[in-house]
PADOVO-20554 format. One record per residue (C-alpha): residue number from 1; residue in three letters; z, y, x. Coordinates in nm, 3 decimals. Layout:
% residues N
<r NUM,ALA,<Z,Y,X>>,
...
% end
This chain:
% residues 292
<r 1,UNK,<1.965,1.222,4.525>>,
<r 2,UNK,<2.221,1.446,4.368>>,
<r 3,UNK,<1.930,1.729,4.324>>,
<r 4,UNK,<1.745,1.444,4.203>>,
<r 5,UNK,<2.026,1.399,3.871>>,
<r 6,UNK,<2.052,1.720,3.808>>,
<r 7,UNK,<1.645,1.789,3.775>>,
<r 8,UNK,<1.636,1.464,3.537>>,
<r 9,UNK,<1.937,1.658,3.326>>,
<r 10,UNK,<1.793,1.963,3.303>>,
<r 11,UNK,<1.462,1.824,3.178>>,
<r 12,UNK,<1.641,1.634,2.897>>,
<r 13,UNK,<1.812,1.945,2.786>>,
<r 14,UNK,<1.521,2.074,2.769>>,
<r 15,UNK,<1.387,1.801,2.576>>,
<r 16,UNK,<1.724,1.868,2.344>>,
<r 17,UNK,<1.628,2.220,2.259>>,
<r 18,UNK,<1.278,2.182,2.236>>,
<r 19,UNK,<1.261,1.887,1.925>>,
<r 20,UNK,<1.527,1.939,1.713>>,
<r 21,UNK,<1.807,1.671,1.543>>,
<r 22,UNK,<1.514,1.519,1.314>>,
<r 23,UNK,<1.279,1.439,1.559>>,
<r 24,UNK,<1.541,1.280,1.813>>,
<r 25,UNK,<1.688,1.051,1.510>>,
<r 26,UNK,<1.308,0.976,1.428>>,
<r 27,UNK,<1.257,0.825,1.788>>,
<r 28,UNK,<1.612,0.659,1.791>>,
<r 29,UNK,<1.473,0.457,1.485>>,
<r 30,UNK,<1.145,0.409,1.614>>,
<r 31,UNK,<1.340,0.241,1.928>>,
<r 32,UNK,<1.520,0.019,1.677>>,
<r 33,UNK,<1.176,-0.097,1.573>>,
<r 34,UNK,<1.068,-0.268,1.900>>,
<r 35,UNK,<1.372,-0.454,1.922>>,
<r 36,UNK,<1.313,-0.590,1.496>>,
<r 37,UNK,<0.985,-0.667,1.595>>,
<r 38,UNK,<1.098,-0.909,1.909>>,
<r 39,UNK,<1.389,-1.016,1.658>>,
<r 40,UNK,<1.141,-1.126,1.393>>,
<r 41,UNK,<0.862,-1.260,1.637>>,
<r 42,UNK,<1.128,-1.502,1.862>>,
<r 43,UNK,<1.219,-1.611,1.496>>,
<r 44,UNK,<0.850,-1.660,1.378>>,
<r 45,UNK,<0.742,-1.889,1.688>>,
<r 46,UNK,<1.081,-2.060,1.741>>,
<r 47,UNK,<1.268,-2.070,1.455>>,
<r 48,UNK,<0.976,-2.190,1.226>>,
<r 49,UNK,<0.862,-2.493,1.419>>,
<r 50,UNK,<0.900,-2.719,1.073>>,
<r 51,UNK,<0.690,-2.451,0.864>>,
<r 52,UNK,<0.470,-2.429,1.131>>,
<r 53,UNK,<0.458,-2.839,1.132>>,
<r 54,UNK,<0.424,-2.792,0.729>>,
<r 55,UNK,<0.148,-2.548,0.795>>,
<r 56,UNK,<-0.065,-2.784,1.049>>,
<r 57,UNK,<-0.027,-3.084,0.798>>,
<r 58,UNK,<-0.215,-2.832,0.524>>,
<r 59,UNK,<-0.469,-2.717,0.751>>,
<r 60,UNK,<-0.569,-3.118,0.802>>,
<r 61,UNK,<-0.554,-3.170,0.414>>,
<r 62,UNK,<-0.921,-3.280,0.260>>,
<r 63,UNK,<-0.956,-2.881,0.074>>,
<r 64,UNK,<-0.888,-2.684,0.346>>,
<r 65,UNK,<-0.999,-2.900,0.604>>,
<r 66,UNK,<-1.355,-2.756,0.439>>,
<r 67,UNK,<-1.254,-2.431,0.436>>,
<r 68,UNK,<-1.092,-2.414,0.809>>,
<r 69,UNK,<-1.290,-2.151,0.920>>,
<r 70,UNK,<-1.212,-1.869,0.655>>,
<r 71,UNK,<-0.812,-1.981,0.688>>,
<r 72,UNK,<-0.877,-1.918,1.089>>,
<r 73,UNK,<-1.070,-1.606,1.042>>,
<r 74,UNK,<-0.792,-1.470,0.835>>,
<r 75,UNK,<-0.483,-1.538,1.029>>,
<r 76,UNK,<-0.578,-1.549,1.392>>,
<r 77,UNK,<-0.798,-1.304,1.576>>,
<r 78,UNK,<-1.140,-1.421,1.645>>,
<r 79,UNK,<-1.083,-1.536,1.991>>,
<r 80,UNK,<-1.296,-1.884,2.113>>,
<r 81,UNK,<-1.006,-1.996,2.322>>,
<r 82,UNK,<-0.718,-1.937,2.069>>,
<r 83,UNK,<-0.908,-2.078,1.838>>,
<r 84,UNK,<-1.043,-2.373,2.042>>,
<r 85,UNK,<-0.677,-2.447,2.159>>,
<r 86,UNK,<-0.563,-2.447,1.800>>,
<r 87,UNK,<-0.836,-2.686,1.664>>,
<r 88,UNK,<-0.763,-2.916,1.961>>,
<r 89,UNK,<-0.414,-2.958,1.866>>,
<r 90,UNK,<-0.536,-2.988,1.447>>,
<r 91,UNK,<-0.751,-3.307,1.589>>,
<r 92,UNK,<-0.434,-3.475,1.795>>,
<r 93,UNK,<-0.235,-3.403,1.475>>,
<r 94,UNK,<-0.479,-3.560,1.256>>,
<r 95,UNK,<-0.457,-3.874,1.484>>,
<r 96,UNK,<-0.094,-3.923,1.461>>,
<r 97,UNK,<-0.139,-3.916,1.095>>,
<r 98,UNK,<0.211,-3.774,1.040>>,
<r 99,UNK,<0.360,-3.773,0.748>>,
<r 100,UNK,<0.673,-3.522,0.605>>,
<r 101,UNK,<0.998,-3.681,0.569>>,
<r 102,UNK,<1.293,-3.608,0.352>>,
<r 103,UNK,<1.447,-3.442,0.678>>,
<r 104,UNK,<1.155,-3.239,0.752>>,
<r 105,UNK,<1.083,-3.144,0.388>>,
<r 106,UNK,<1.442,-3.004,0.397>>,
<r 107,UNK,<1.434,-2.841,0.747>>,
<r 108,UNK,<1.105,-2.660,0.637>>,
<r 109,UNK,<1.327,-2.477,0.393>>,
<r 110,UNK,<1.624,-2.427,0.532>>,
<r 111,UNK,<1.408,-2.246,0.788>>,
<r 112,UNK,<1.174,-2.056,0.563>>,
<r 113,UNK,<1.470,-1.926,0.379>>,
<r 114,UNK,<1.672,-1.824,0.726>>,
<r 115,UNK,<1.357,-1.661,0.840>>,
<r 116,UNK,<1.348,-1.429,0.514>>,
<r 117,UNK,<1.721,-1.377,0.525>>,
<r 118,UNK,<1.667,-1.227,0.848>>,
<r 119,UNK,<1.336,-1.039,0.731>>,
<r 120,UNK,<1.552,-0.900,0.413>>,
<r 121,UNK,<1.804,-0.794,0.651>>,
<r 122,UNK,<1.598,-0.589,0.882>>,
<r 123,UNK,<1.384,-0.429,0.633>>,
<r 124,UNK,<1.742,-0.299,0.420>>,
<r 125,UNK,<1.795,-0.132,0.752>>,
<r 126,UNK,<1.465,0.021,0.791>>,
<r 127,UNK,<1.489,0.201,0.441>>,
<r 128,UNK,<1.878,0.206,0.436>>,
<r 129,UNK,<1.896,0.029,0.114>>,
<r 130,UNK,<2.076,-0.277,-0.011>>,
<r 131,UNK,<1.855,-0.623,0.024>>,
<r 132,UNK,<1.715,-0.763,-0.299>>,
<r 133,UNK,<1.995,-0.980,-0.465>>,
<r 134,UNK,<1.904,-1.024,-0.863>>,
<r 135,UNK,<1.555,-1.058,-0.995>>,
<r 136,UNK,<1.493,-0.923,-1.372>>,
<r 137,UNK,<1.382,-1.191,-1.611>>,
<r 138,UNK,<1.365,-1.112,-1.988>>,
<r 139,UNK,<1.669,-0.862,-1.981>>,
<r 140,UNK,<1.863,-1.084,-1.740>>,
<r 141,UNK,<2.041,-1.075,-1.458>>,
<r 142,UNK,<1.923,-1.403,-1.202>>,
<r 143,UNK,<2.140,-1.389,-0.867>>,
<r 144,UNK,<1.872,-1.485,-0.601>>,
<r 145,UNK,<2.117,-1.581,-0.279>>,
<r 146,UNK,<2.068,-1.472,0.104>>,
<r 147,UNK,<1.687,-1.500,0.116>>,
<r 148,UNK,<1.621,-1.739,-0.131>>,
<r 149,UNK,<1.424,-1.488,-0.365>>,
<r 150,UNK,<1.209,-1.354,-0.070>>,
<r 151,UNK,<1.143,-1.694,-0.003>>,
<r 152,UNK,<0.966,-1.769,-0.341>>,
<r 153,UNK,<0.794,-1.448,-0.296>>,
<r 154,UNK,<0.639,-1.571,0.026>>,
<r 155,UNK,<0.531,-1.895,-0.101>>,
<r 156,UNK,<0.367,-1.778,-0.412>>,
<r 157,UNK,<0.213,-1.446,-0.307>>,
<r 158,UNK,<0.071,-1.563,0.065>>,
<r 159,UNK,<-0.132,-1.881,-0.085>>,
<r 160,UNK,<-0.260,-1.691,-0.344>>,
<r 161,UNK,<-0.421,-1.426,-0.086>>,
<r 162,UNK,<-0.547,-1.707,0.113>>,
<r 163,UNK,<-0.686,-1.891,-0.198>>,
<r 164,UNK,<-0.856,-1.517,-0.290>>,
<r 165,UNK,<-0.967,-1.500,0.071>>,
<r 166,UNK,<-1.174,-1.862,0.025>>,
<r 167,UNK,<-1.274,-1.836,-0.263>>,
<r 168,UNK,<-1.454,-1.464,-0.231>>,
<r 169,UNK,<-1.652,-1.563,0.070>>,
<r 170,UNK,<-1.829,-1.824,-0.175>>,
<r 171,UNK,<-2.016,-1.503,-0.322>>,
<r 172,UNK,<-2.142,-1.431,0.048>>,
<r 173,UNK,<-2.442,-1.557,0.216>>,
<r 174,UNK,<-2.405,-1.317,0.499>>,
<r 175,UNK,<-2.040,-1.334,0.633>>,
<r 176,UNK,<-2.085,-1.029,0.808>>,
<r 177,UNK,<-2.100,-0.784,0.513>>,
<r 178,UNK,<-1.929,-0.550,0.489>>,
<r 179,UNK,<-1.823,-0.564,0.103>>,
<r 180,UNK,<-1.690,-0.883,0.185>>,
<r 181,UNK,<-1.469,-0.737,0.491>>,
<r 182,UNK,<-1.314,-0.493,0.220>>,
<r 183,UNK,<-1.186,-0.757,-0.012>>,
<r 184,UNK,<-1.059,-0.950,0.206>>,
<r 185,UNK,<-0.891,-0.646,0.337>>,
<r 186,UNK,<-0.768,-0.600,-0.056>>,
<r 187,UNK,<-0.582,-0.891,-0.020>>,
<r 188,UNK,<-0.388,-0.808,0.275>>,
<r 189,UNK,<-0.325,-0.497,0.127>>,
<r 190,UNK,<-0.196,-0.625,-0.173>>,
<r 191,UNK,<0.063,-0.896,0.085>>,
<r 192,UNK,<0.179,-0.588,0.260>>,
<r 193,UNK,<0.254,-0.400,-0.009>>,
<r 194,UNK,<0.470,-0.679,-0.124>>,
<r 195,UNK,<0.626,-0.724,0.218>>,
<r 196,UNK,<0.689,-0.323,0.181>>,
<r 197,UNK,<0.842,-0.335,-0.174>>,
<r 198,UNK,<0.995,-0.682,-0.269>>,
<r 199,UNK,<1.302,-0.762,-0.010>>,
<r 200,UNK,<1.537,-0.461,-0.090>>,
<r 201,UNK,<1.656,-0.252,-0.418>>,
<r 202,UNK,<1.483,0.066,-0.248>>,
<r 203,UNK,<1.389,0.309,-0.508>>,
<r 204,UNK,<1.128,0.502,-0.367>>,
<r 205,UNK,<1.110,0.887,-0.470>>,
<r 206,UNK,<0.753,0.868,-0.429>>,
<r 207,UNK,<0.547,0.608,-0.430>>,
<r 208,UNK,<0.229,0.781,-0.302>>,
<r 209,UNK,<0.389,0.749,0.058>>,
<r 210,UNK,<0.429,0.360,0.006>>,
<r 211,UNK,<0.047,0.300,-0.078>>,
<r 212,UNK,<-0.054,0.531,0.155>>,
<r 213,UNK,<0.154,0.342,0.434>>,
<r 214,UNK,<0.045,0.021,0.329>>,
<r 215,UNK,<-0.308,0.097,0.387>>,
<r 216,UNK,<-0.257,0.281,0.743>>,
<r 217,UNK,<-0.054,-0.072,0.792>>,
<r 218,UNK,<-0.345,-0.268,0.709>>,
<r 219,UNK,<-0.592,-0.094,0.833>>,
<r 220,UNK,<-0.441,-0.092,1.155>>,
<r 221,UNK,<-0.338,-0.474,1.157>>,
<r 222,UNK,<-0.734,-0.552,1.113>>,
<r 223,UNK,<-0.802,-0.289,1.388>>,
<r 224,UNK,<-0.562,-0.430,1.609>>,
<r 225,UNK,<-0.666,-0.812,1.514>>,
<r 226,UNK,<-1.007,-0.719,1.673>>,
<r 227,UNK,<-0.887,-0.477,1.974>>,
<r 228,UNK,<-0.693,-0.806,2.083>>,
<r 229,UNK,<-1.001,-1.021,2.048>>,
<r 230,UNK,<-1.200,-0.825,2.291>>,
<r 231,UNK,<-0.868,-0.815,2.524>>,
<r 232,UNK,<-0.852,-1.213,2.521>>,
<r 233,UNK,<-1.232,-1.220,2.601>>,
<r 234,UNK,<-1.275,-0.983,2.903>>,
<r 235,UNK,<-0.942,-0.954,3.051>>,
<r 236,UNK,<-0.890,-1.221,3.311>>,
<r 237,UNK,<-0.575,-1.175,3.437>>,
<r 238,UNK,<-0.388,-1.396,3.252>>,
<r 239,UNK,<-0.607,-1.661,3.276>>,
<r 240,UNK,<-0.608,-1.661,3.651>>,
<r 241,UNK,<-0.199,-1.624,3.664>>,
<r 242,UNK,<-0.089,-1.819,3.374>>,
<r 243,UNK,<-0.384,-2.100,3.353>>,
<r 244,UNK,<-0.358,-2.252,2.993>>,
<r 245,UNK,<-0.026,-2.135,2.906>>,
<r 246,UNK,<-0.210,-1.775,2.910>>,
<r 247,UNK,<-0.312,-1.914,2.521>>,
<r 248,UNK,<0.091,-1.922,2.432>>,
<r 249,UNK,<0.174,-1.599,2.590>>,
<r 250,UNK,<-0.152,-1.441,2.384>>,
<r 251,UNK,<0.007,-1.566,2.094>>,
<r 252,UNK,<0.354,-1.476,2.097>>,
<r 253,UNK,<0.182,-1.144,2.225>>,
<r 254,UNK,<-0.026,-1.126,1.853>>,
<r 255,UNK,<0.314,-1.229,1.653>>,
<r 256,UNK,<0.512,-0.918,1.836>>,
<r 257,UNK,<0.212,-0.649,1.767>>,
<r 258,UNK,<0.150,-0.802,1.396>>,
<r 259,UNK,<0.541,-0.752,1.354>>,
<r 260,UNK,<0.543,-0.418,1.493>>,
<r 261,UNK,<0.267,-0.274,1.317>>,
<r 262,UNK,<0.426,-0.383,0.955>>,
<r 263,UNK,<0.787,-0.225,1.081>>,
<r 264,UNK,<0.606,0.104,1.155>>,
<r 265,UNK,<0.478,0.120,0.843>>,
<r 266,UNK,<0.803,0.077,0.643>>,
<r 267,UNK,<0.937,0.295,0.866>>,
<r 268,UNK,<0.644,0.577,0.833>>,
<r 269,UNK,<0.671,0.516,0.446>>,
<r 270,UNK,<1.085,0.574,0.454>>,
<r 271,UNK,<1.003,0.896,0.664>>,
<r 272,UNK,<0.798,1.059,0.416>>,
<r 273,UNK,<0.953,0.920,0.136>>,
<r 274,UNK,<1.196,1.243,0.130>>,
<r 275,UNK,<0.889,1.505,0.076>>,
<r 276,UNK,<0.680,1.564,-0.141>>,
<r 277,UNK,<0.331,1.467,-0.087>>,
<r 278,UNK,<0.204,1.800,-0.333>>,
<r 279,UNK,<0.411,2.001,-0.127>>,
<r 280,UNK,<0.242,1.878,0.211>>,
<r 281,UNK,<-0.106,1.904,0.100>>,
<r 282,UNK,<-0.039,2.276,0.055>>,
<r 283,UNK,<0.128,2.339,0.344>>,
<r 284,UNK,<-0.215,2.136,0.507>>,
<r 285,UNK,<-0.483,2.293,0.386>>,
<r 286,UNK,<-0.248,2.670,0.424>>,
<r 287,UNK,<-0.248,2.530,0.782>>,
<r 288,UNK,<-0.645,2.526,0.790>>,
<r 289,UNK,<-0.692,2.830,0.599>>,
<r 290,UNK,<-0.513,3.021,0.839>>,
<r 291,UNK,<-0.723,2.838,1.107>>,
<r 292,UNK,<-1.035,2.971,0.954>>,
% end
């Protein structure tokens, strides 16, 4: 056992000298990231059972009652049974014709706001800045407490990507095209890019990285959104162990990866941020030239 120690010591020395300071603080943060991501998804199934409430009473409303498949295609990946489960529970809801309450109304925000708070939080620590506290308004000053300013960011820019992602798909006779799968890509590009750049006072030395960043993040959410579909549809393991309840696990499974994915990105973006993206191109293509 003792000879056991001492190989697992020497092979992290050796891991010491081979990657240098840099690289170990890079995987220290990237270590951080897993444990946001579990932070923010606990919060996003458990924490937001009013918005989610607030969300269900929407999808049942007459306009997007007509438009439920697009708002399901969007959010959730294209799996029959997560899908099936969730328009089960939109038909009991629609039975118990429940209404929103003073109490609920007020819940939903206290909880939205919380949610953001911690959102704001986590993403100051990803690009070591200071969170978002005053908004610029015709030369003034407007002091936008804990989350409250994220908040309004949230509930103006998300409907209006949903409301882009509806209304484009009216243009489309075959839902399958793929100019159609780009803009509706555009628009979560354009919701990630505000989840990148609105919750902290980062100043970004350049802004190439952030784009760029956003659209691996993107890319790789849609990627990922249909890499879990085929996962739900041919892998029966779950099924077999978990019965039913394999549909909740899939789920809170989705929320972690979608979380993950966007704090990679930030953190990617506040990685590069300190080079110069000129200065890397030449070193790249020196790289190849050399090769060649």
């Amino acid at each position: 056992m003792r000879e056991f120690f001492k190989s697992v010591r020497g092979f992290l020395n050796l891991l010491r000298m081979i990657f240098p300071e840099r690289f170990q603080n890079t995987f220290l943060g990237l270590s951080e990231l897993f444990y946001y991501a579990s932070s923010l998804s606990f919060y996003t199934i458990l924490s937001l059972s009013p918005i989610l409430l607030f969300v269900f009473s929407l999808f049942v409303s007459h306009y997007l009652q007509a438009h439920s498949g697009e708002m399901e295609a969007l959010i959730f990946p294209n799996a029959p049974k997560l899908i099936g489960a969730i328009k089960d529970f939109l038909e009991n809801f629609k039975k118990t014709d429940m209404t929103l309450g003073t109490l609920e109304e007020v819940s939903i925000v206290v909880a939205l706001v919380l949610f953001c708070e911690n959102y704001r939080s986590i993403a100051s620590k990803i690009f070591d800045a200071k969170p978002r506290d005053y908004a610029h308004f015709k030369g003034k000053e407007i002091f936008l407490f804990w989350g409250f300013g994220t908040t309004l960011v949230f509930l103006f820019a998300l409907p209006l990507v949903v409301f882009f992602d509806i209304k484009i798909q009216v243009f489309f006779e075959d839902k399958d095209s793929s100019l159609l799968h780009v803009l509706r890509w555009t628009g979560t590009y354009a919701f990630f890019l505000i989840l990148f750049t609105i919750p902290t006072n980062k100043v970004f030395k350049h802004y190439f990285w952030v784009f760029l960043w956003v659209f691996f993040t993107s890319v790789s959410w849609h990627v990922l959104k249909w890499a879990f579909t085929y996962y739900v549809l041919y892998n029966r393991t779950y099924h077999e162990l978990y019965g039913s309840v394999s549909i909740l696990w899939f789920l809170m499974s989705w929320v972690y990866v979608s979380w993950l994915v966007i704090l990679i990105g930030m953190y990617g973006c506040k990685m590069c941020d300190t080079f110069d993206p000129k200065g890397v191109f030449k070193k790249f293509l020196g790289f190849f030239k050399k090769e060649t």
